[in-house]
C-alpha positions as CSV (number, residue, x, y, z in Angstrom):
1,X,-8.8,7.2,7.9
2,X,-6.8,4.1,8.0
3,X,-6.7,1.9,10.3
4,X,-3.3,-0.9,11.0
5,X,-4.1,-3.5,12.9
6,X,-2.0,-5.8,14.5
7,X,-2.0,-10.0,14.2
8,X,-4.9,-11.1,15.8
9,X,-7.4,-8.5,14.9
10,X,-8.2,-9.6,11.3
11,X,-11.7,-11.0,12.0
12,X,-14.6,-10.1,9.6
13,X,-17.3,-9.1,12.4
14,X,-14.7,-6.6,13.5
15,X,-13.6,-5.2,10.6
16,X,-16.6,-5.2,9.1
17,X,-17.6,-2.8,12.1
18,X,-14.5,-1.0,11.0
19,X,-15.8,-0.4,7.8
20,X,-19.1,0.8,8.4
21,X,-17.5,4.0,10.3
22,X,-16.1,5.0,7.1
23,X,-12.5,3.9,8.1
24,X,-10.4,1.7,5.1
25,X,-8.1,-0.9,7.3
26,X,-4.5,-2.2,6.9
27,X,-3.9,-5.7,9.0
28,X,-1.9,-8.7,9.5
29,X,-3.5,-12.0,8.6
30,X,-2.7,-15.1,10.0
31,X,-1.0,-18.4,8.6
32,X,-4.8,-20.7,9.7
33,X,-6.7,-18.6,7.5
34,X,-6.1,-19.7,3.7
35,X,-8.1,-16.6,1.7
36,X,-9.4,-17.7,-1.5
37,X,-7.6,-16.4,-4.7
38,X,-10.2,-14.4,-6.7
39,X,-8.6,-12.4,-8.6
40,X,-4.5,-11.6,-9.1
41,X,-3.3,-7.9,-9.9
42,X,-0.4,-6.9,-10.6
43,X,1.3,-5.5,-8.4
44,X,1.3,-9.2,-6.7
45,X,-1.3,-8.9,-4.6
46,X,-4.9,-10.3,-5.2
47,X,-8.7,-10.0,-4.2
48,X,-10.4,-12.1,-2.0
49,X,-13.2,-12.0,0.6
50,X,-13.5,-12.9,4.5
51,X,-16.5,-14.2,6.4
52,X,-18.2,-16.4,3.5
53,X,-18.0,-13.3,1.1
54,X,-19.2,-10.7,3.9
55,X,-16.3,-8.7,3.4
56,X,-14.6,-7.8,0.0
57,X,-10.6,-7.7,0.8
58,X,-7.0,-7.4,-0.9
59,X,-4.2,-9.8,0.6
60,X,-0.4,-8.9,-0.1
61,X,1.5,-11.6,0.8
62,X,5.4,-10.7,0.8
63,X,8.5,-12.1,2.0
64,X,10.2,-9.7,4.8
65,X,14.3,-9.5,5.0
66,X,15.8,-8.0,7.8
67,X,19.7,-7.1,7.5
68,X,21.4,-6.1,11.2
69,X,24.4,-4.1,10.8
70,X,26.7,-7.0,12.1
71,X,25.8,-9.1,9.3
72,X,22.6,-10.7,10.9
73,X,19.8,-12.0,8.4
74,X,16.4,-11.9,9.1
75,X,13.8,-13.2,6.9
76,X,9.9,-13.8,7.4
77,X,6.6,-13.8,6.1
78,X,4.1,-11.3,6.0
79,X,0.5,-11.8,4.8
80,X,-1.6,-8.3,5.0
81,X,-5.5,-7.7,4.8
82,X,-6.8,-4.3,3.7
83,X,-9.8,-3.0,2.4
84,X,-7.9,-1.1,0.0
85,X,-8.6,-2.9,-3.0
86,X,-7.0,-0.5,-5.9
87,X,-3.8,-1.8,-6.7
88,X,-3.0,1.4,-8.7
89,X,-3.8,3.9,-6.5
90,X,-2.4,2.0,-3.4
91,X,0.6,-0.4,-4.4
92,X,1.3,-3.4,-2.2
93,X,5.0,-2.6,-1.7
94,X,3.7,1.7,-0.2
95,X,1.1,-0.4,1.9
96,X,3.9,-3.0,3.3
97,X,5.8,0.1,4.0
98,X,3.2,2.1,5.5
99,X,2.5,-1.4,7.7
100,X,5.9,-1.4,9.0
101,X,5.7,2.3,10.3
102,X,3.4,0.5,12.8
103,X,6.3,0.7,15.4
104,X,5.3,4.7,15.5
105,X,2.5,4.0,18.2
106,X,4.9,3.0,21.0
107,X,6.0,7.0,20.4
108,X,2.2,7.4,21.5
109,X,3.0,4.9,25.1
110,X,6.1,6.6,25.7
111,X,4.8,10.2,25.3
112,X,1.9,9.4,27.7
113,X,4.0,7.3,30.1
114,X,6.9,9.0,30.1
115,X,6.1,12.8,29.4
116,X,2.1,12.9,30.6
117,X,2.5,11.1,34.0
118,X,6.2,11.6,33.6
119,X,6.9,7.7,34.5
120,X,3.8,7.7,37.7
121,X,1.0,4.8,38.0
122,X,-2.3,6.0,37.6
123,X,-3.4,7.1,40.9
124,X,-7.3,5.1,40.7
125,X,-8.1,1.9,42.5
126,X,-11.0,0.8,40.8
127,X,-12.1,0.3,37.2
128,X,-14.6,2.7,36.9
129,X,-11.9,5.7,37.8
130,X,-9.2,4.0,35.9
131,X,-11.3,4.0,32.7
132,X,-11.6,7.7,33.7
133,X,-8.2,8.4,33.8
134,X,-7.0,6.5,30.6
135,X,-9.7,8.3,28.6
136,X,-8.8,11.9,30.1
137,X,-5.3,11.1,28.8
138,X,-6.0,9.4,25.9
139,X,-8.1,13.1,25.3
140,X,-5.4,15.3,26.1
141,X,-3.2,13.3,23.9
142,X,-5.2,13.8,21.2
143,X,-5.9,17.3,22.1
144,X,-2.0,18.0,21.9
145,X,-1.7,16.3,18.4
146,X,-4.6,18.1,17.1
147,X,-2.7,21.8,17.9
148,X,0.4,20.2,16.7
149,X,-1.5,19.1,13.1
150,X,-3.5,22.1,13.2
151,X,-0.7,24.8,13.1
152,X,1.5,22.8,10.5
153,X,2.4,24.9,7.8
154,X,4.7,22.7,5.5
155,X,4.6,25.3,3.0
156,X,5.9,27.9,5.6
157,X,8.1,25.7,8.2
158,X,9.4,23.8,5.3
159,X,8.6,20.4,7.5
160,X,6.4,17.7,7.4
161,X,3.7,16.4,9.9
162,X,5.3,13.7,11.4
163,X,8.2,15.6,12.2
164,X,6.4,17.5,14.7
165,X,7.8,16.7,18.4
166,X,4.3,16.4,20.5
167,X,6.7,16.5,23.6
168,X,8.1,19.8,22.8
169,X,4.2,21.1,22.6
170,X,2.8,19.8,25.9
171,X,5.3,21.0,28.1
172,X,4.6,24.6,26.6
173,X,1.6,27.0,27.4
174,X,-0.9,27.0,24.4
175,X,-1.4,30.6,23.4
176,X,-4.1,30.8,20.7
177,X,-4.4,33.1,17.6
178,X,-8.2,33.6,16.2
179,X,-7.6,33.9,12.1
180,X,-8.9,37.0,10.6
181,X,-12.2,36.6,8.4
182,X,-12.3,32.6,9.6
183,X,-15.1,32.5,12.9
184,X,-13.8,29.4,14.9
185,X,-10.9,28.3,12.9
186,X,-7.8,28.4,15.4
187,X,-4.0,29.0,14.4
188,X,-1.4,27.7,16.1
189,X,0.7,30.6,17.5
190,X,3.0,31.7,20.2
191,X,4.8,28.9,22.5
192,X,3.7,26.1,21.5
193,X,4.2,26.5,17.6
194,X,7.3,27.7,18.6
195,X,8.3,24.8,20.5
196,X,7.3,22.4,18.3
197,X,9.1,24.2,15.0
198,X,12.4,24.6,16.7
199,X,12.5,21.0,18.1
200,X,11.7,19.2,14.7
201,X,12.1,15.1,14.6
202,X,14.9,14.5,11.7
203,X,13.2,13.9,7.8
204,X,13.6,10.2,8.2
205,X,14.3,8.6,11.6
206,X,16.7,5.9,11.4
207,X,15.8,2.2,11.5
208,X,16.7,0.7,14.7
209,X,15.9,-2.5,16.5
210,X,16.5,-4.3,20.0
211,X,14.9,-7.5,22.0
212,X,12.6,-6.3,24.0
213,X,13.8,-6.4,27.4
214,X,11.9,-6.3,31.5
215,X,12.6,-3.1,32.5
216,X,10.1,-3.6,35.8
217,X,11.4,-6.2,38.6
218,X,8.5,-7.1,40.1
219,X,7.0,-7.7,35.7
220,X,5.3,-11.0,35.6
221,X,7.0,-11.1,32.8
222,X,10.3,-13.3,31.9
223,X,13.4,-11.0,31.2
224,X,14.0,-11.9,27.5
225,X,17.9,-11.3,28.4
226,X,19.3,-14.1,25.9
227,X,17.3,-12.4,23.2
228,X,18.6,-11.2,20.0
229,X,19.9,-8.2,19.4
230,X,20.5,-7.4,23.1
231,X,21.5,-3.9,22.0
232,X,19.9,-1.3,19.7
233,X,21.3,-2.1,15.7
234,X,20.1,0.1,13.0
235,X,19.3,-2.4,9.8
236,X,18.0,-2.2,6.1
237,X,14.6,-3.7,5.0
238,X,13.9,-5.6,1.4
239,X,10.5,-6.8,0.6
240,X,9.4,-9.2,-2.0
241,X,5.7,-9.4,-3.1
242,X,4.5,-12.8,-3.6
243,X,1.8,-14.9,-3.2
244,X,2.3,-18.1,-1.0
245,X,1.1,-20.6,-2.9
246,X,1.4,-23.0,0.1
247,X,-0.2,-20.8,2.4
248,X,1.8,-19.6,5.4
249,X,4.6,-21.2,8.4
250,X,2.8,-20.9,11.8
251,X,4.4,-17.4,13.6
252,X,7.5,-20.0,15.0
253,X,11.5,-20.6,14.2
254,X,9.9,-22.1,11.8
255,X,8.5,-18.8,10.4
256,X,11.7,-16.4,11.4
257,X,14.8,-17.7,10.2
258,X,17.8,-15.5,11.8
259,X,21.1,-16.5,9.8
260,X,24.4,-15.0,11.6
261,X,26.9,-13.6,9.0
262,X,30.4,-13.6,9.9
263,X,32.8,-11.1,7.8
């Protein structure tokens, strides 16, 4: 399993925890913490350790470029910890890919906001129940993904997993299948394979991007409405691996330069 990790969560104690499950992790560093160069590979990336040596990492330091479809340039930088330290086996450019397919977990919010509860509050009024309720969804979120994974057949649908639509399989009735000769191993079968197979996300989703925006009137959030882009734009992504020799620009203007192209 691999873990991504937003900005923020990169301390040792944590993922040091991480690691002791088993689970590798892929996260976003910070410009106050200045890793110490041990060793360069490469693929531009290089090995170095958090928490005085506690934990072995490899940093990929990269410049990101974000191209709007009007013209609008985008560029910042990225610096990623993982404890993925083969270079060969796991390039830096595949896991600066892989980081950017972060996005994907709002799919997860909207699927239990918007589909589950089907845009309703949680009905608790203390924290006890609440916790209650967000695991018992959480579960049957999980449970739905499982029977989506489990009755992929790339071989046979000719799709792959993250195609499958987990919205098209939880408003279907499960109907089970027992395989022959296999005592507990369940096959996906009747509605809900069906469901999910004819309601296939496309091969690669398009790359889209807008300001996020209050939706909610009484938010205690502001409304972000001067925000750029105010409207979805699809854009192109370039990524250049290199190692910031003068460590990073605090997460500011400073950090995100936007240039506006006119044509």
């Amino acid at each position: 399993m691999l873990v991504l990790l937003d900005t923020g969560f990169d301390g040792w104690p944590l993922l040091l925890q991480l690691r002791s499950t088993g689970a590798e992790f892929l996260c976003r560093s910070g410009a106050r913490r200045i890793p110490l160069i041990i060793k360069r590979l490469p693929d531009g990336s290089y090995l170095s350790t958090f928490g005085m040596e506690k934990l072995p990492v490899r940093i990929i330091e990269a410049w990101i470029t974000v191209t709007y479809q009007d013209g609008t340039v985008r560029r910042e930088q990225w610096r990623l910890a993982t404890s993925l330290t083969d270079h060969a086996r796991y390039p830096a450019r595949e896991l600066v890919d892989l980081y950017h397919e972060r996005w994907q977990v709002e799919t997860t919010y909207f699927s239990i906001k918007a589909t589950m509860l089907d845009g309703r509050v949680l009905r608790s009024t203390c924290c006890t129940d609440i916790d209650q309720e967000v695991y018992a969804l959480l579960t049957v979120y999980q449970a739905l993904v499982r029977l989506a994974g489990d009755g992929h057949q790339p071989a046979a649908s000719g799709s792959r997993p993250d195609q499958l639509h987990r919205r098209s399989g939880s408003r279907s009735r499960p109907s089970h299948q027992r395989r022959r000769g296999h005592p507990g191993d369940v096959a996906l079968a009747g509605t809900i394979g069906r469901a999910i197979l004819d309601n296939l996300l496309p091969t690669r989703r398009r790359q889209r991007v807008k300001a996020r925006t209050r939706k909610n009137p009484t938010s205690k959030y502001s409304k972000n409405s001067t925000q750029y882009p105010s409207s979805a734009q699809r854009y192109t992504l370039e990524v250049e691996i290199i190692v910031m020799e003068q460590g990073l620009k605090a997460r500011s203007s400073a950090n995100s330069t936007v240039l506006r192209l006119e044509y």
